[in-house]
C-alpha positions as CSV (number, residue, x, y, z in Angstrom):
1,X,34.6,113.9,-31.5
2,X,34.3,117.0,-33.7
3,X,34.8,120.5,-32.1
4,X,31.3,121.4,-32.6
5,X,30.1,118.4,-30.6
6,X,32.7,119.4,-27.7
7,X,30.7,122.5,-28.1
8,X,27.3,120.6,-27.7
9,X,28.7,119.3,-25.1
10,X,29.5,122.3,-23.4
11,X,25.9,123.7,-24.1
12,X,23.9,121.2,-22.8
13,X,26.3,121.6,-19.6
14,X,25.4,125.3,-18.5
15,X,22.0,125.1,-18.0
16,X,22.7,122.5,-15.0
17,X,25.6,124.8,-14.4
18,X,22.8,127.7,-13.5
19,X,20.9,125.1,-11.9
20,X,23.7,124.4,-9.2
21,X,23.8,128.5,-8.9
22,X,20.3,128.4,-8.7
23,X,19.9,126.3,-5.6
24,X,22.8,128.5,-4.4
25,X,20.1,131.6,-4.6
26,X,17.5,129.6,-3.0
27,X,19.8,128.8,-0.3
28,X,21.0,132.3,0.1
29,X,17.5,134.2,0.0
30,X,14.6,131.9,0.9
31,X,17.0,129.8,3.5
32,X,17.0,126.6,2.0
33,X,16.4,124.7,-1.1
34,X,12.9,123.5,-1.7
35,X,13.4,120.0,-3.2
36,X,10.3,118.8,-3.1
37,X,8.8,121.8,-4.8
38,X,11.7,123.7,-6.5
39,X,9.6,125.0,-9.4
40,X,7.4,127.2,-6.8
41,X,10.3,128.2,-5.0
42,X,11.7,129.5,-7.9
43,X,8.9,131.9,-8.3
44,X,9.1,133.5,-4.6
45,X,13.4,134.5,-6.0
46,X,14.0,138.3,-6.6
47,X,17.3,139.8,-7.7
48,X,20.0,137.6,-9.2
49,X,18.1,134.8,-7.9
50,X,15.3,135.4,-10.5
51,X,17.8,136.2,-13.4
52,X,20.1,133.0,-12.6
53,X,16.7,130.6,-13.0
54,X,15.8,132.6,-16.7
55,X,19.1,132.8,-17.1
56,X,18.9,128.9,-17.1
57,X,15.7,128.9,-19.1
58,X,17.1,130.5,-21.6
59,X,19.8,128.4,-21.9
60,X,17.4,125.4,-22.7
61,X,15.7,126.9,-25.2
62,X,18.7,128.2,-27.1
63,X,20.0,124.2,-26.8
64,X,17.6,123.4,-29.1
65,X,18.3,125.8,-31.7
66,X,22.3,124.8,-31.1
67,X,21.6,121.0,-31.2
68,X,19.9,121.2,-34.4
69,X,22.4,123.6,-35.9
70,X,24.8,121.4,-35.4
71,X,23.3,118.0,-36.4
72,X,22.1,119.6,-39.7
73,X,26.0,120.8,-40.5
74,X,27.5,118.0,-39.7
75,X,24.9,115.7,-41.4
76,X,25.4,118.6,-44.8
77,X,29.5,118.0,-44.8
78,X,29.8,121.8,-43.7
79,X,33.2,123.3,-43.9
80,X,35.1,121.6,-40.4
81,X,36.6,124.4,-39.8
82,X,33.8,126.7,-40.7
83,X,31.5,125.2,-38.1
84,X,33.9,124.6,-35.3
85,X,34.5,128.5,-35.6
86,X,30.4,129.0,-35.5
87,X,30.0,126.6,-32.5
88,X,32.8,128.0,-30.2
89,X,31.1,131.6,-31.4
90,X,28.1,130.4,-30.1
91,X,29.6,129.0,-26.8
92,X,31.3,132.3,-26.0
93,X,27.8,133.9,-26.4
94,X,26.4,131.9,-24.1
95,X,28.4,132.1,-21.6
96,X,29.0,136.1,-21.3
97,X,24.8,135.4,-22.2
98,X,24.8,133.6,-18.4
99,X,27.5,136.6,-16.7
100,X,25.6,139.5,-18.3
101,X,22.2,138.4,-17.4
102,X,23.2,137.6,-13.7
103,X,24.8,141.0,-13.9
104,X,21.2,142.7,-15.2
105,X,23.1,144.0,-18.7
106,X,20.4,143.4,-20.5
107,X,21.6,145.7,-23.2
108,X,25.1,143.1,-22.7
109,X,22.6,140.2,-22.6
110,X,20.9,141.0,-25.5
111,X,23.7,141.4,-27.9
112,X,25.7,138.3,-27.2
113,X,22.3,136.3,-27.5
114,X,22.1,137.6,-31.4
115,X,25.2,136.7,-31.5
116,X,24.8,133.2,-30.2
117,X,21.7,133.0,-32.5
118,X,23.5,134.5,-35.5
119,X,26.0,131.6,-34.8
120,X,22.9,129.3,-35.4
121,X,21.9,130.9,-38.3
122,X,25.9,130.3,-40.0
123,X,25.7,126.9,-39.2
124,X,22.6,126.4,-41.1
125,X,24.2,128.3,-44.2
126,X,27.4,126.3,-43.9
127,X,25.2,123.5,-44.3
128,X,22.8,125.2,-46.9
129,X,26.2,125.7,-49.3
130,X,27.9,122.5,-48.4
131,X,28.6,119.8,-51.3
């Protein structure tokens, strides 16, 4: 398996990663974990809480964006070593994307999330320019 699909990998992994931190939250400020109704739980969090579970939504929606990034530049021929570079790029933003939003740096938050996206956008030109 490529590095960019490790990557993948590793991106469709932290937004269950949040999840479990999530349910930690719940625990922690509303006393339990509302399985039965964890969507309307989610809405009564404040604090951390409340940035873990956007924190999480976020990192769906930016899979997305990564999965097709790197299906199209692997299906192109893009540079290996090129894209591997842009997908680990994209993995680091992610992450500190996750710290710095539980940490309310949203000026932090912000950045590494054009980064992340930027590292979208480079895999779509690697492919764009590939033979």
């Amino acid at each position: 398996m490529t590095i960019p699909f490790w990557c993948l990998f590793a991106a469709v992994v932290i937004p269950y990663l949040l999840s479990f931190a999530g349910a930690a939250f719940r625990n922690r400020e509303l006393g339990r974990v509302d399985n039965r109704n964890p969507r309307q739980q989610v809405q009564q969090l404040t604090g951390a809480g409340a940035r873990c579970y956007a924190a999480q939504q976020n990192a769906w929606e930016a899979l997305a964006v990564f999965t097709a990034a790197v299906t199209v530049a692997h299906l192109a021929g893009a540079a290996p070593g090129r894209s591997a570079a842009a997908a680990l790029v994209f993995i680091v933003a992610r992450v500190l994307h996750a710290v710095f939003y539980l940490a309310d740096q949203d000026k932090l938050r912000s950045l590494v999330w054009i980064v992340g996206f930027g590292s979208c956008i480079w895999l779509f030109v690697l492919a764009a320019g590939a033979p």
